[in-house]
N, C-alpha and C positions, 0 to 999 in steps of 0.2 A: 712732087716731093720725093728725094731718094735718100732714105736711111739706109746706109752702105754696109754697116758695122750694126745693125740695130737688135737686139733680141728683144721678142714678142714678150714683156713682162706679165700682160693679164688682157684677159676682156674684160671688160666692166661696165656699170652706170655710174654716171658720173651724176651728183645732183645741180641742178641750176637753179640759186636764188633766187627767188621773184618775193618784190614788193607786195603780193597775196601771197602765195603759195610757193613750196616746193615740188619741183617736179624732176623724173627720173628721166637721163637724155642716155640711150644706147653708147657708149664711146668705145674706143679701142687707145688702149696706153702701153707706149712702146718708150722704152730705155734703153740708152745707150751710152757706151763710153766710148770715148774718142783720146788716142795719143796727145791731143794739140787742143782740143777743144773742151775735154772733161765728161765731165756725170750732163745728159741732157735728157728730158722729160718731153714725148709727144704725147698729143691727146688730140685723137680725132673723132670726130661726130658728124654725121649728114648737116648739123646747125652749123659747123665752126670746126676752127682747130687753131690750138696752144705749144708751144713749143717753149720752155722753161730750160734755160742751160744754166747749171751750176755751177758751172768749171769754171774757168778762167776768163771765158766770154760774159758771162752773166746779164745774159741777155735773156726778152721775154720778145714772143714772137704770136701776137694773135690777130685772127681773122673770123668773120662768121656770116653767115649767107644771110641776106640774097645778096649783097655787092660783092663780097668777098675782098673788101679792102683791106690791103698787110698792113699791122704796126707794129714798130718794131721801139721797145725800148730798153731800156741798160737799167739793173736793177742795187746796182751800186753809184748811182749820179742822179743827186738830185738837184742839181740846179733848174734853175728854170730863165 
C-alpha cells in the first residue's frame, strides 16, 4: 500500500470489540488528504487494516489476517 500525500496523524491502540471482552490491538492511523479523493482514514495493525475515505469516494476498505481478503464497500449505497 502507498500513501503518497499521507501525514503520520498518531500511533495508537485501537480497541477490538469481542462478544467477551475488549481488548487493546497496537495500530498506526494515518490521514490524509487528497485533491480528487478527499479526507481518508488508514488504520493498520499486524491483525488487519481499514481505510475509511470521506471525501467524495466514500468508500470503506477492510482486510484482516490470516487470509487478508480485500472488501471494498461504498458507504452512501445501500441497496442490496
Amino acid at each position: 500500500m502507498c500513501l503518497t500525500a499521507g501525514t503520520l496523524a498518531s500511533a495508537l491502540s485501537c480497541t477490538a470489540q469481542s462478544t467477551k471482552h475488549s481488548t487493546l490491538i497496537p495500530a498506526l492511523k494515518l490521514t490524509q488528504t487528497h485533491f480528487y479523493f478527499g479526507d481518508t482514514e488508514t488504520i493498520v495493525s499486524m491483525k488487519g487494516v481499514r481505510i475509511n475515505n470521506h471525501g467524495r469516494m466514500k468508500f470503506v476498505l477492510v482486510a484482516k489476517s490470516p487470509d487478508w481478503v480485500v472488501n471494498v464497500f461504498r458507504t452512501d449505497c445501500f441497496s442490496h
